[in-house]
ZABA-397907 format. One line per 10 residues: number of its first residue (from 1); for each residue x, y, z of N, C-alpha, C. Coordinates in steps of 0.1 Angstrom, whole numbers, plus 5000, padded with zeros to 4 digits. Layout:
REM ZABA-397907
NUM = X:Y:Z:X:Y:Z:X:Y:Z; ...
//
This chain:
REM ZABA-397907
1 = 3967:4987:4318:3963:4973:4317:3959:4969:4303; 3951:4977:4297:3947:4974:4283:3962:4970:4274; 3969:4982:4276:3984:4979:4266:3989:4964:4268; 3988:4963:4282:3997:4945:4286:3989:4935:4278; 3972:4937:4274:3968:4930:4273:3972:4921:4255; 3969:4934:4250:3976:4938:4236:3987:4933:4230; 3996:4938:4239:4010:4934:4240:4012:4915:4244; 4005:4908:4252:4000:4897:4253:3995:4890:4241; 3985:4901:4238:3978:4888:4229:3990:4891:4214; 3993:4902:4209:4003:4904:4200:4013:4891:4200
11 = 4022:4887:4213:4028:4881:4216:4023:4866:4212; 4013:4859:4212:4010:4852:4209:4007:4845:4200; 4005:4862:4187:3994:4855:4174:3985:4856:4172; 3980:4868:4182:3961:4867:4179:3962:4879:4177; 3951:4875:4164:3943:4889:4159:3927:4892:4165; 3932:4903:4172:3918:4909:4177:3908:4916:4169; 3901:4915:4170:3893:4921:4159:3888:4937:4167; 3881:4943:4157:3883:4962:4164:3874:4960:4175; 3861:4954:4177:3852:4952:4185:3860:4948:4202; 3869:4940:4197:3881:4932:4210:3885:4947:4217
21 = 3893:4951:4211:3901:4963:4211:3892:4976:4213; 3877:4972:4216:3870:4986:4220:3866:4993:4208; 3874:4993:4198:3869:5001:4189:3858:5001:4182; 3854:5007:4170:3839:5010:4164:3848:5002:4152; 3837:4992:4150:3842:4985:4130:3841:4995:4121; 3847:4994:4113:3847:5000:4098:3835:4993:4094; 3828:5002:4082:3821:4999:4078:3813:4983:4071; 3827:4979:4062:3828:4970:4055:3826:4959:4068; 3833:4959:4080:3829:4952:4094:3817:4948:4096; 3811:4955:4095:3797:4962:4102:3783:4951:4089
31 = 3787:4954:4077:3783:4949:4065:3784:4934:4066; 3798:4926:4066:3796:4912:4069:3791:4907:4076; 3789:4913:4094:3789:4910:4104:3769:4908:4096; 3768:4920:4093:3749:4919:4090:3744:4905:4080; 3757:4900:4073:3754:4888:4064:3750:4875:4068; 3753:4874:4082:3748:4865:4093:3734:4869:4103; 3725:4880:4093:3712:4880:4100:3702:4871:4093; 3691:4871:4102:3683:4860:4105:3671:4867:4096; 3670:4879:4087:3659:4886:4078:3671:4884:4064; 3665:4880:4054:3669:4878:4042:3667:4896:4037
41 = 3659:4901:4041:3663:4919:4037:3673:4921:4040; 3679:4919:4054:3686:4926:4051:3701:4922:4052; 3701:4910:4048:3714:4904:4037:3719:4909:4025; 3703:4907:4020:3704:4915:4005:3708:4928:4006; 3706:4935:4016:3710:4954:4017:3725:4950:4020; 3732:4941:4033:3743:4944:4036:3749:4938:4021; 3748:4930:4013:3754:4924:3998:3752:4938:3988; 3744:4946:3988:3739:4958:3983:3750:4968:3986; 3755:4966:3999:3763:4976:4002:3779:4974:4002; 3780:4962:4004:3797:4960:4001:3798:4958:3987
51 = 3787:4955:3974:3793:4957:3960:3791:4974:3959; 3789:4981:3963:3794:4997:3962:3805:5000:3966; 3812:4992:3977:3821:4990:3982:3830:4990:3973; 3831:4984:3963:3841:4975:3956:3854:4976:3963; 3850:4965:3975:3866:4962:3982:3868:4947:3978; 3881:4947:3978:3886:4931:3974:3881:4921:3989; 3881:4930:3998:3882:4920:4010:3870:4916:4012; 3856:4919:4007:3843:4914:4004:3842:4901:3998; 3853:4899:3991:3847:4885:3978:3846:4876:3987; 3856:4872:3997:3852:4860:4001:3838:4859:4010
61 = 3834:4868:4019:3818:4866:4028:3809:4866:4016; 3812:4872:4001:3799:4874:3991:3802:4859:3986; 3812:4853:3984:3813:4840:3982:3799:4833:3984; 3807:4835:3997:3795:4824:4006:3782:4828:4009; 3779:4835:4005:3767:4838:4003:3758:4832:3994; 3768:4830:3980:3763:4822:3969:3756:4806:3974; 3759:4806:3986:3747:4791:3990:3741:4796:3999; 3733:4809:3997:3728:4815:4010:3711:4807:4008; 3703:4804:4017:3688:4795:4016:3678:4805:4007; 3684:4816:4005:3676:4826:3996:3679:4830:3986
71 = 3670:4828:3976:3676:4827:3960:3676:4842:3959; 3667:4853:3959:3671:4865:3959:3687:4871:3963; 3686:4863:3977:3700:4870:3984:3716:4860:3970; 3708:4848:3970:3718:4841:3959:3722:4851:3949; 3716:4857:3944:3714:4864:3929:3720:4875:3930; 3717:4884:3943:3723:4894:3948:3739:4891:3949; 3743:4881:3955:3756:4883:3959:3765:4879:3948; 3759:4867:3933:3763:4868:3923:3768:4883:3919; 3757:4889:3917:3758:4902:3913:3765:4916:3919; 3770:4912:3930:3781:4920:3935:3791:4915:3932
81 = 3797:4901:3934:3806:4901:3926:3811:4906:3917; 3802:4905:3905:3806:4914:3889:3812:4927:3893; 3808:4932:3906:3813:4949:3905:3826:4950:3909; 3830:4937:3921:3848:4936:3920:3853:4921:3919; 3855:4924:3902:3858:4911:3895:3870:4903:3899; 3869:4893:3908:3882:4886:3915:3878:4871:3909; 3893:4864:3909:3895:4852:3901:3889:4842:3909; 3889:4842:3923:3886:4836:3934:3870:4831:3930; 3864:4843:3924:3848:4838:3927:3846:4828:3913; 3850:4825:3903:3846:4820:3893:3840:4806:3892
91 = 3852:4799:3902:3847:4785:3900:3830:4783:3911; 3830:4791:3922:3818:4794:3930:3807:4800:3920; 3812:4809:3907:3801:4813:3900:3796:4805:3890; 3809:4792:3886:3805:4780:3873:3790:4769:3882; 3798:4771:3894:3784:4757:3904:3775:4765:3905; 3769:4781:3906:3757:4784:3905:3747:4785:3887; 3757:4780:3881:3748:4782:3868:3738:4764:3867; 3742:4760:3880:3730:4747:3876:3721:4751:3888; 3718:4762:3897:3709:4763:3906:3695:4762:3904; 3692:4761:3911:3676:4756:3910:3665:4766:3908
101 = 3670:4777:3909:3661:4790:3903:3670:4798:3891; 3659:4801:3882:3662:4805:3867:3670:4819:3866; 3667:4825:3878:3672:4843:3880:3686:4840:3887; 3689:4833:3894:3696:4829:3902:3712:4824:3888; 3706:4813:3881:3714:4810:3869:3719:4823:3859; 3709:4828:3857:3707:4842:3852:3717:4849:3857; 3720:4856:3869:3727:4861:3875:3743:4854:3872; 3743:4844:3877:3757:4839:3875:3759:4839:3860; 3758:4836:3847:3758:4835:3837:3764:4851:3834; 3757:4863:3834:3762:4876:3831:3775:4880:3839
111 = 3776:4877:3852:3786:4880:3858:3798:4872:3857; 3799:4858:3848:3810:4852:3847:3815:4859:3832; 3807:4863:3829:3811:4874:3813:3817:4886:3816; 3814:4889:3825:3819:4905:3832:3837:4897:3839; 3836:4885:3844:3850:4885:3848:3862:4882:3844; 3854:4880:3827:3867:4878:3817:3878:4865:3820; 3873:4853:3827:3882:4844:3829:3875:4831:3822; 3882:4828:3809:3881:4816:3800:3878:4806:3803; 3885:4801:3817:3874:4788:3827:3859:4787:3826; 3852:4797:3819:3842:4802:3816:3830:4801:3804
121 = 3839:4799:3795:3835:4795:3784:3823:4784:3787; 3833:4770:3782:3830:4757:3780:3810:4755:3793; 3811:4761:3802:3801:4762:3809:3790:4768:3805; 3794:4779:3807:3786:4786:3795:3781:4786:3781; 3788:4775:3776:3784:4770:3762:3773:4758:3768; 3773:4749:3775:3767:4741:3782:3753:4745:3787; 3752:4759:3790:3741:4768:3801:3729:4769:3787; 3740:4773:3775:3732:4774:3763:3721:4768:3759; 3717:4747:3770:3711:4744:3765:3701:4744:3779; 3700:4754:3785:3693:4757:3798:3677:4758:3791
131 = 3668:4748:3797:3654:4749:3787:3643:4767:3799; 3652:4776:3802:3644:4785:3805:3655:4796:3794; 3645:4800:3787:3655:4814:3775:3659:4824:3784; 3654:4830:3797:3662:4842:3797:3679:4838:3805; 3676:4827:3812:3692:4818:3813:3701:4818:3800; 3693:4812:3792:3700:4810:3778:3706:4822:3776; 3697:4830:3769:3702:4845:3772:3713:4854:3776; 3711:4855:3785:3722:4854:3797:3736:4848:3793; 3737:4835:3791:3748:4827:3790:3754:4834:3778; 3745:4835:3766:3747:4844:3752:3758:4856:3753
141 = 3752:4862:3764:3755:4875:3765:3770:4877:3776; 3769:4864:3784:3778:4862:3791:3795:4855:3779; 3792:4847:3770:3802:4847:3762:3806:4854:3749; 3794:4864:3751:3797:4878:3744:3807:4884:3742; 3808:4889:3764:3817:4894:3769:3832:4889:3762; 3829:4872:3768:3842:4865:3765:3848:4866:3757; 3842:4869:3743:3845:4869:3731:3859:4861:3727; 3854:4846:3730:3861:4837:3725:3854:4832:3715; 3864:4830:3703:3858:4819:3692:3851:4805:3689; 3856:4796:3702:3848:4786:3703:3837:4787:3705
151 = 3827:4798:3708:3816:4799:3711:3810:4802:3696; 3811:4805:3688:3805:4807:3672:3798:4797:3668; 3802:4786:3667:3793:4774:3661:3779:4776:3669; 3783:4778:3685:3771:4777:3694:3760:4789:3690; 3768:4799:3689:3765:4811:3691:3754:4809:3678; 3758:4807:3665:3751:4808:3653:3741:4795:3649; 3739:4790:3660:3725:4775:3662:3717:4786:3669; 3720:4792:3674:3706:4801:3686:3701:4812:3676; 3707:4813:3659:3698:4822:3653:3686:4820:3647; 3679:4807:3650:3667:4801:3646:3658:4797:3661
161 = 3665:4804:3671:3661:4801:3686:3643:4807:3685; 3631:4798:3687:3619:4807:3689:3617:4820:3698; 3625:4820:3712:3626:4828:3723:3635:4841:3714; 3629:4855:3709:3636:4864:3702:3647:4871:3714; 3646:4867:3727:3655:4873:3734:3666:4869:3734; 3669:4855:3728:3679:4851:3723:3683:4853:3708; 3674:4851:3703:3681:4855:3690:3690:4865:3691; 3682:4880:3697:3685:4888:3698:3703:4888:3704; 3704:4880:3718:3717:4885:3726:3724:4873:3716; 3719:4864:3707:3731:4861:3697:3736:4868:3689
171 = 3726:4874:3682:3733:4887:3673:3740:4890:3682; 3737:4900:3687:3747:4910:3695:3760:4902:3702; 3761:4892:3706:3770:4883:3706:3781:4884:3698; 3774:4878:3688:3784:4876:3677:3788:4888:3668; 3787:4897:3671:3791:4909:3669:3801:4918:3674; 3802:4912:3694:3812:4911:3701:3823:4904:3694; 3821:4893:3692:3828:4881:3687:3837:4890:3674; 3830:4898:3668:3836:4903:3653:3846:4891:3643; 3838:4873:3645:3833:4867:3637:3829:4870:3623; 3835:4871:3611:3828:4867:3598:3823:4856:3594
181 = 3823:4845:3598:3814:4837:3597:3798:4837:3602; 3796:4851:3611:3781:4859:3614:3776:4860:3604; 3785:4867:3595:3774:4875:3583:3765:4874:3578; 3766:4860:3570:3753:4852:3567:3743:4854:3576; 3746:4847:3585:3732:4846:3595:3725:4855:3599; 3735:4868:3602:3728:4880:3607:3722:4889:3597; 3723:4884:3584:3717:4890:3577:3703:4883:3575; 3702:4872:3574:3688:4864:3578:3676:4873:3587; 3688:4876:3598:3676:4878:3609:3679:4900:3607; 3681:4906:3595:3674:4917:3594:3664:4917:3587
191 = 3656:4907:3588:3643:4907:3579:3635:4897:3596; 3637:4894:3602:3633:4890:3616:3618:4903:3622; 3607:4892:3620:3598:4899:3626:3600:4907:3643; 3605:4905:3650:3611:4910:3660:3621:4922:3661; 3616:4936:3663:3623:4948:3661:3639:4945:3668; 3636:4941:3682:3651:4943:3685:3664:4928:3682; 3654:4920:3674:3665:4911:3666:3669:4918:3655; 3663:4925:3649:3669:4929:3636:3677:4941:3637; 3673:4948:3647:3682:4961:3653:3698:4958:3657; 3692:4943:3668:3708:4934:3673:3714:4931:3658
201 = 3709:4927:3650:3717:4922:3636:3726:4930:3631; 3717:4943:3631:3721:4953:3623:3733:4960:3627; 3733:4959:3640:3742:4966:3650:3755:4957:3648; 3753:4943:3650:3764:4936:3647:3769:4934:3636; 3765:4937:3627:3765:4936:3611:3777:4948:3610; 3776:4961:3614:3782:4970:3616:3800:4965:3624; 3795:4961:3635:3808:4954:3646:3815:4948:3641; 3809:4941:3630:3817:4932:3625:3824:4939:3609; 3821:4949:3606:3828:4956:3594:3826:4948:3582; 3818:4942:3578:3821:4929:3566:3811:4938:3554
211 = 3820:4944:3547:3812:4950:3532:3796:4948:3529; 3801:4931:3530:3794:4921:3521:3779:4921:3522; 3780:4931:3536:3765:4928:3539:3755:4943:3537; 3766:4950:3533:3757:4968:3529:3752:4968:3524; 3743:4960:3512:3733:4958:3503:3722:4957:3509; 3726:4940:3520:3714:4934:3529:3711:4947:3535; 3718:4950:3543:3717:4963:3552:3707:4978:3549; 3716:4980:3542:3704:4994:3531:3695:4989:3526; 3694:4975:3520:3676:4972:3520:3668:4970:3535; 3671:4973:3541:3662:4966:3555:3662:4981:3562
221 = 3671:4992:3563:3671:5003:3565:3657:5009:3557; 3658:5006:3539:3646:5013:3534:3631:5005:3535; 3636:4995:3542:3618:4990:3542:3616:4988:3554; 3624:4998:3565:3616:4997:3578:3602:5006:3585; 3597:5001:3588:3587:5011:3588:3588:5023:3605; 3589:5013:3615:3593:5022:3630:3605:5029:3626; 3599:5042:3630:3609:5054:3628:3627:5052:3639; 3622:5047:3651:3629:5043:3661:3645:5035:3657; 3639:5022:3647:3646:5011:3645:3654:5018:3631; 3645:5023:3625:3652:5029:3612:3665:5039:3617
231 = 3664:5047:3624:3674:5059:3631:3683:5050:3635; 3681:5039:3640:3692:5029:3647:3701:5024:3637; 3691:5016:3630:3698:5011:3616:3706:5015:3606; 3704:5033:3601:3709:5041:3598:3720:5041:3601; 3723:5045:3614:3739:5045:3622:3746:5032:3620; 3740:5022:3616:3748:5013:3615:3749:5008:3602; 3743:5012:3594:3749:5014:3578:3762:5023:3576; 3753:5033:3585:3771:5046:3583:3780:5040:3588; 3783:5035:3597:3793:5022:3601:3803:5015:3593; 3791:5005:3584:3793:4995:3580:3799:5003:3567
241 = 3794:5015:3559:3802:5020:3546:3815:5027:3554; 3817:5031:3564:3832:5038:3569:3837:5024:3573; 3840:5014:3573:3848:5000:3573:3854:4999:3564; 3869:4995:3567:3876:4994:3555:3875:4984:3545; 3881:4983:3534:3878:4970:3529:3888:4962:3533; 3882:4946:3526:3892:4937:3530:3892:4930:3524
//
């Protein structure tokens, strides 16, 4: 009797799902099905568990999750995304960078840099003027990834940014970027009261191979005083002298 039924519903067009059919769901089943519970834990665990997953067939339930009533679970499912980067989620990830929680913005911002699709940019240069810095941030670091050129002019206004956490993901930015028009500026900020701005400088200073700046460089190497930043800096002198010229 089960086979006629099968055979019936086959006949028809209908897909049964394994539960119809008696069977036990696959995991990844078992995971969405939990994304329609009524405890925000444990949404966030089943979103926790399909980005380990990294199955393609996840993106669309983590989609929609991105308007889930819980900004935690929001943030979460941003962030599974990033782990299987599909074209599908981008424009769902451009409409969470105006959400109404700053972690939430946050989240979408790094993860549209991790998906390497250029639709991406121009928003992210826009996020840049988000008045909470670790967003800003974020966005920095998110067109890092991208390392598109249009982003430079933007990129090198945020090296006078007060919040050092930006300074900071500008350098390092624009060091992605491997931009020579940085140079200048990132030599500015190796004299930056803020250890991990002038560390980011230094490092990008390096990325970017530009001679010009191994002077700045080995002066700021010899007047650092934290043993930490100096060993850092060092490596990126040795860097910057093994760069060819140009």
């Amino acid at each position: 009797m089960k086979l006629k039924i099968m055979v019936a519903a086959c006949g028809l067009g209908l897909a049964l799902s394994p539960m119809a059919l008696g069977q036990k769901p696959d995991d990844l089943t078992q995971q969405v099905q939990r994304l329609k519970s009524t405890s925000a834990a444990d949404r966030h665990d089943a979103i926790d568990k399909l980005a380990e997953m990294e199955d393609a067939r996840a993106v669309e339930p983590l989609i929609g999750m991105l308007k889930d009533a819980n900004a935690e679970v929001r943030a979460a499912a941003a962030n599974a995304l990033g782990a299987t980067p599909d074209k599908r989620a981008v424009e769902p990830l451009i409409a969470l960078l105006k959400d109404e929680v700053a972690f939430v913005r946050s989240a979408a911002a790094r993860v549209l840099g991790q998906m390497g699709d250029k639709r991406a940019v121009e928003p992210l240069m826009a996020t840049l003027k988000d008045p909470n810095s670790s967003v800003c941030a974020a966005a920095v670091m998110g067109l890092g990834a991208l390392k598109d050129e249009r982003a430079v002019p933007a990129l090198l206004l945020l090296i006078r940014e007060p919040a050092p956490d930006v300074r900071a993901a500008a350098a390092a930015a624009l060091g992605d970027l491997r931009d020579r028009r940085a140079v200048d500026s990132l030599i500015i900020l190796l004299k930056d009261e803020m250890r991990e701005v002038k560390l980011a400088a230094a490092l990008a200073l390096a990325d970017i191979g530009d001679r010009r700046a191994l002077s700045a460089l080995n002066e700021a190497v010899t007047g650092e005083r934290e043993e930490e930043t100096r060993t850092k800096m060092q490596e990126a002198l040795r860097r910057l002298r093994a760069a060819p010229e140009q």
